[in-house]
N, C-alpha and C positions, 0 to 999 in steps of 0.2 A: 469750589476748586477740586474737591476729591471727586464727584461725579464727573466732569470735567476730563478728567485727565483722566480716568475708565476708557470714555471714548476715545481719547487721543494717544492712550498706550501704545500703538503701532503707530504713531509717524513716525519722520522721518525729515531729512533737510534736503534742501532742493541740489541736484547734482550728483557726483560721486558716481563711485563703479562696485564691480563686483569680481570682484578677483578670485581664482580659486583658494579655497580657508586652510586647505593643507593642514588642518591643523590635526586631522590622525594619527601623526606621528609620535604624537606625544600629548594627546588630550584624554586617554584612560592612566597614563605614567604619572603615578603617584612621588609627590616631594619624598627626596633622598640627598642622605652626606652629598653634598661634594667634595672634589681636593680639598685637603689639609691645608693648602698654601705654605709650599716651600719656604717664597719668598714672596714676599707683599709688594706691590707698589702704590703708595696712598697718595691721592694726586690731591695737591692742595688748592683743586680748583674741581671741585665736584659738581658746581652749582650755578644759577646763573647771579653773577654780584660779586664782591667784592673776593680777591686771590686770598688766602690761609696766608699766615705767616708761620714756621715749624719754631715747636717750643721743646724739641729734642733737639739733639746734636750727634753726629759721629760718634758710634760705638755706646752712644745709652743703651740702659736696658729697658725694655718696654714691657707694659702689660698688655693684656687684652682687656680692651676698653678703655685705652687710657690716650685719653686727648692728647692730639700729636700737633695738632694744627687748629690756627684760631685768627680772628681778628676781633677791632671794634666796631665794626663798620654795622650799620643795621642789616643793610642786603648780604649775609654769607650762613654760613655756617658752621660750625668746627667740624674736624675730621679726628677719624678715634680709630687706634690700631685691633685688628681682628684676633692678632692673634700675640704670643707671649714670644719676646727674641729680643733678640741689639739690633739696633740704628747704623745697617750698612754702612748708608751714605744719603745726600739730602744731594740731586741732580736733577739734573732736566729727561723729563721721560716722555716719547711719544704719547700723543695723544690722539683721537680719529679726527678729531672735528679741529680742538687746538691747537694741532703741531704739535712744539717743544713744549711744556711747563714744568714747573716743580713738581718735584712726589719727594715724600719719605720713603727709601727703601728699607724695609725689614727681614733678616734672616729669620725665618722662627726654629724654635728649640723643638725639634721632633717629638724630643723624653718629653716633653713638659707645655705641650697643646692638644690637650682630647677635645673629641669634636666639638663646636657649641650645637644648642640642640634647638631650635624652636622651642616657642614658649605658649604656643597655642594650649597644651593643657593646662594649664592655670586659668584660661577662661570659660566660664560656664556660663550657663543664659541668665542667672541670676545676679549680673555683672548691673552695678548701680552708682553711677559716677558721681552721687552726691558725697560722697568723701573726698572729693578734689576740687579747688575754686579752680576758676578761669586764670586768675592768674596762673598757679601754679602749674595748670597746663601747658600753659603758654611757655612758661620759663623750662620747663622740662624739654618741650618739644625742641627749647631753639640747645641749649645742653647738648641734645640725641644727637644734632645735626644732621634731620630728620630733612629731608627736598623731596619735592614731587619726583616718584619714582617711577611716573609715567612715560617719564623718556623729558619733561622740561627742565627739571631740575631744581625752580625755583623755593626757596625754602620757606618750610610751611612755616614758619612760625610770623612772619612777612604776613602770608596770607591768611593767616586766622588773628592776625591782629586787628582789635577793633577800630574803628576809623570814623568817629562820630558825623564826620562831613559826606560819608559815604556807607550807612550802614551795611551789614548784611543780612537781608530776611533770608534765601535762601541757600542750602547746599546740596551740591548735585556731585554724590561719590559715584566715578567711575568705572564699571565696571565690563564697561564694552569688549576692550580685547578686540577691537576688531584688523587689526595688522595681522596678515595671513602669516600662518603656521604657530606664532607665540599659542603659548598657554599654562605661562606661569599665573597670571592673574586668574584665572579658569580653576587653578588647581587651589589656590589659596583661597577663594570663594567655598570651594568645596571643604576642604580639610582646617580651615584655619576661621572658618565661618564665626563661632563667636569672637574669637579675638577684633574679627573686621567692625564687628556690630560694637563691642566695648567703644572701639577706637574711634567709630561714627557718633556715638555720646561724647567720648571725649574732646572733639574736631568739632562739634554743635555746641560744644557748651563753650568752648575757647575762642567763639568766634561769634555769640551770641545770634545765632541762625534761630528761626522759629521753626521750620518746616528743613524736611530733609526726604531727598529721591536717590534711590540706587537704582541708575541706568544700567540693565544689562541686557545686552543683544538678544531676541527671541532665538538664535541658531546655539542658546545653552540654557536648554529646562532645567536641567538637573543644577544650577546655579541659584536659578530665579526661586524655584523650588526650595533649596537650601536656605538659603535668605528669607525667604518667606515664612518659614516656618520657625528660624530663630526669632525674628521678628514679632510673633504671634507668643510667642513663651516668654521673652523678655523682659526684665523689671525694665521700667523706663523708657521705654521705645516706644510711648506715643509720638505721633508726627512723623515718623520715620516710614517711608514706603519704599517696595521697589515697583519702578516702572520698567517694561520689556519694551524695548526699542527695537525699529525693523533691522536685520542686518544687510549692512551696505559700510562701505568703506568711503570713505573714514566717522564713522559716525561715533567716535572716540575723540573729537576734536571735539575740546570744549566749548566751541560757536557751535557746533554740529550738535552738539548732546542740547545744550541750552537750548537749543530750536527747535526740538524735536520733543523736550518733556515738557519744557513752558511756553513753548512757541514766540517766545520773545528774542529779539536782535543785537549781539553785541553789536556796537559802530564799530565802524571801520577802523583800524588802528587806537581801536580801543581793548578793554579786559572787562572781563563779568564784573567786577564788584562797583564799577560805574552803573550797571543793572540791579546793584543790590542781590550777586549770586558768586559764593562759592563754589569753585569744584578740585574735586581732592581725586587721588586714585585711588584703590583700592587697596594696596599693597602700602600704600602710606598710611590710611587709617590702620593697618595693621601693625606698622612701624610705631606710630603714634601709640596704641595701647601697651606698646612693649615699655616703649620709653617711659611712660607715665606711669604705670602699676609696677613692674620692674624695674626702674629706673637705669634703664640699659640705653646705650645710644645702639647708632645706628651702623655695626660692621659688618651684616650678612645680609643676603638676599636670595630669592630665587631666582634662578637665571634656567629659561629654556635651553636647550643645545638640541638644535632640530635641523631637518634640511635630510633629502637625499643622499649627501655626500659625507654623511658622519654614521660611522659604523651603530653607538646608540644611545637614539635619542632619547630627550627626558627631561625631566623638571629640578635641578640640584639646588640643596642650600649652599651658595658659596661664600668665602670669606670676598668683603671686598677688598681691589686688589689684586686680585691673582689672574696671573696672568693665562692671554684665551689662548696660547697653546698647550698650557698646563690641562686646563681643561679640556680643552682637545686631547690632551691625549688620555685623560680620568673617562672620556667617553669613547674609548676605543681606537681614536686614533682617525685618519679621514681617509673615505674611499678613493679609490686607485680614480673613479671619476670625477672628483670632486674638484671645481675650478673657479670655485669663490667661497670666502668668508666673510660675512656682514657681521657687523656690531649691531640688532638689532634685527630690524625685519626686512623683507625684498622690499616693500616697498617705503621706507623710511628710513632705513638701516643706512649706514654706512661700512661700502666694503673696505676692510682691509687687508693688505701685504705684509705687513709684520705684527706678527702670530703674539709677539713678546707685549704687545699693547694689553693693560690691566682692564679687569674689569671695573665701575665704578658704582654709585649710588642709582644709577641710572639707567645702569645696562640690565634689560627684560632679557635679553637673550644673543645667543650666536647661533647665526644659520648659514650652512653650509650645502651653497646649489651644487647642480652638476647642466653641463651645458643645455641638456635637455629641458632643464626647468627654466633654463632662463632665456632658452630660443637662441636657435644659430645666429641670426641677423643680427638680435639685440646682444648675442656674446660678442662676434664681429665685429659690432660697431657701425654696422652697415644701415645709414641712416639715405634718405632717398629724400627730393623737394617736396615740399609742404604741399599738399593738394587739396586744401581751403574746404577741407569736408568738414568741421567746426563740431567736431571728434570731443575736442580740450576743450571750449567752452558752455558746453552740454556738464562734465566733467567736472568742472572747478566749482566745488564747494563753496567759493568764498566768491563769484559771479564775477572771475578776473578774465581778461584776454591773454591765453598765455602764450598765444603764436608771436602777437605784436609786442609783448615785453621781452620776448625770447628773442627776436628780430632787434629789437631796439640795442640789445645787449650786444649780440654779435657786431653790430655797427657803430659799437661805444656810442651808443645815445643813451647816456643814463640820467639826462634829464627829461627825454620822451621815456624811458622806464620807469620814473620817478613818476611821472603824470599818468600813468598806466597802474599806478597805485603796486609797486612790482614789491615795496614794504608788507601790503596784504597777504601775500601770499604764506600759506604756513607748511607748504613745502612736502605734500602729502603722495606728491607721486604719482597722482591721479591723470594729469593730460599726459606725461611719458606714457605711462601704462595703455592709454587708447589710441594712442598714435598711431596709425598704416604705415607712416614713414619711418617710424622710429628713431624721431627726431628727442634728443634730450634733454625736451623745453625745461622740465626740472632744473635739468646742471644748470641752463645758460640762468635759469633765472637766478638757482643760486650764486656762482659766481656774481651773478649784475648785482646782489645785496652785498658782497664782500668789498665790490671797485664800490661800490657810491657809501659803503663805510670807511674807506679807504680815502674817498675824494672828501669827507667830511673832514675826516680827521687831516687832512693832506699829509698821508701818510705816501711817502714815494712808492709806484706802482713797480 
């Protein structure tokens, strides 16, 4: 297997593009403070599974780290305040993707919240997980309420749960980054390098994996390098490798990573651990070492703030929470040309209009275009008939038709979408992005996933 995969270091999976990486702006911008967080918004729905239920009330006092929200449910995870204040209020708060839902609001007490600081120096390459069983891993991680911070959400303690009917041999940490302009996960690779490796023992041992790959894109040496070399000094990091994967977008999708390291096929509308394969991000194994050796949950993260149109860019620790105008304006505030805000990246991001939306467990970054980045036609809107160049099917990662499900949708056929496998799709932006027409097969398709969860549930349209 190790010979093996030498030679197959550089694939890659069938499809995808190449978008410009942008990511200069903030790929030598070393992790710094974020905002303080004024005021928090803790949304009781971080994850994907089961909504929180708030175990404060109006006007408590709260701590920093002090679980604020919880259920029984196995699929969830608790949420935990960032910062030291009282329990504004408990209302419904925009959110990008979910509309309205719950959040705890929190004032925090200016006097009485110094920053929190990363924990990265606490870890040294002499880091040896044989002081912690599996279980206790496990029960720490789901405590942290610790979710893939890749942008899915799903919480890890779910995923590194052992599953006798569905072992796990392997785990494949993430380290791609490949969503143009981010580079928080870039930065945390570099600076927070052991902590990541602790956390990949402790995500190996909780999940009883034998073998473990850290995928990270050949377009960052200076990563693969870093990793490599903590790796080689490490107590315990037999089995442990990084493999450098070609860069192309989206090859951060975990059907796209698992093709590319083991050459093997999630199904269709299936998940890796039906393969017997884990994969974790990066900045979670990092979460993971925090929670378990520190016993800290989960209320900061890095979040990029990039994009043309923010005066500057960079990589911050922020509380989660806080609101992206707040940080917008800790980053200077946005240029006189700037004419979109994404939760996220151009191409997977979701833009939005109100600035007050928090950030959450999830959120890599806020980028801010200006129309020049994002093309007159496609800032317009000015989309043109489909000219059957088969642009999006070249394209799609996941070997969908996205013109014909995109077509089905506009003509409410969501049962020709449905046969068109339009569930497949993981929504990566790739046939928008090579379209001549500037047609935005993305949207229609998402929409067509929202009406045929909508026609399931016969939820009135």
């Amino acid at each position: 297997m190790n010979n093996e995969l030498q030679t197959k270091a550089k694939f890659s999976f069938p499809g995808g593009t190449h978008p410009p990486g942008s990511k200069e702006l903030t790929r030598e911008s070393k992790i710094q403070q974020g905002p303080a967080g004024k005021q928090v918004a803790i949304m009781l729905s971080q994850h994907i599974g089961a909504v929180c239920k708030p175990l404060v009330e109006k006007k408590d006092q709260v701590q920093a780290g002090q679980k604020i929200g919880d259920c029984d449910a196995f699929v969830s995870a608790p949420v935990h305040s960032p910062v030291n204040g009282k329990v504004k209020e408990i209302s419904l708060q925009s959110h990008a993707v979910l509309g309205r839902i719950p959040a705890v609001i929190i004032e925090a007490e200016p006097e009485n919240n110094p920053p929190k600081q990363p924990c990265s120096a606490k870890f040294t390459n002499d880091f040896n997980d044989n002081s912690y069983s599996a279980e206790q891993i496990r029960t720490r991680i789901r405590q942290a309420g610790i979710v893939g911070m890749g942008g899915a959400g799903f919480p890890t303690s779910v995923k590194v749960e052992p599953n006798p009917k569905a072992p796990k041999e392997t785990m494949i940490v993430n380290g791609c980054e490949c969503e143009p302009y981010i580079t928080c996960d870039y930065r945390i690779m570099l600076e927070w390098t052991n902590q990541i490796v602790a956390g990949v023992k402790l995500a190996r041992k909780a999940a009883g994996c034998s073998e473990v790959f850290i995928g990270i894109e050949d377009n960052k040496p200076a990563a693969i390098e870093v990793m490599n070399t903590a790796l080689k000094t490490s107590a315990n990091s037999d089995g442990i490798k990084v493999v450098p994967v070609k860069t192309k977008y989206p090859q951060g999708g975990e059907r796209q990573l698992i093709k590319a390291i083991l050459r093997k096929n999630v199904p269709t509308g299936g998940i890796p651990p039906m393969i017997g394969v884990l994969v974790l991000n990066v900045a979670t194994t990092a979460a993971i070492a925090e929670a378990v050796v520190t016993d800290s949950p989960l209320t900061h993260r890095v979040v990029t703030v990039t994009g043309e149109g923010i005066a500057n860019p960079g990589n911050y620790y922020v509380p989660i929470g806080t609101q992206v105008a707040e940080l917008i304006e800790f980053c200077g505030g946005l240029r006189e040309e700037a004419v979109r805000v994404i939760l996220g990246g151009p191409m997977m991001g979701i833009a939005i209009a109100d600035l007050t939306i928090p950030t959450t467990k999830t959120t890599g970054a806020v980028t801010v275009l200006t129309e020049k980045q994002i093309g007159g036609a496609k800032f317009a809107g000015i989309q043109t008939p489909c000219i059957r160049c088969g642009r999006c099917l070249e394209a799609c990662p996941e070997h969908l038709n996205p013109t014909k499900i995109a077509h089905a949708v506009k003509n409410n056929l969501l049962d020709v979408a449905e046969s068109y496998y339009i569930s497949a799709c993981m929504e990566c932006g790739c046939c928008s992005y090579v379209c001549p027409a500037n047609i935005e097969l993305t949207g229609y398709i998402k929409t067509g996933k929202i009406l045929l969860a909508r026609q399931k549930k016969k939820i009135p349209q």
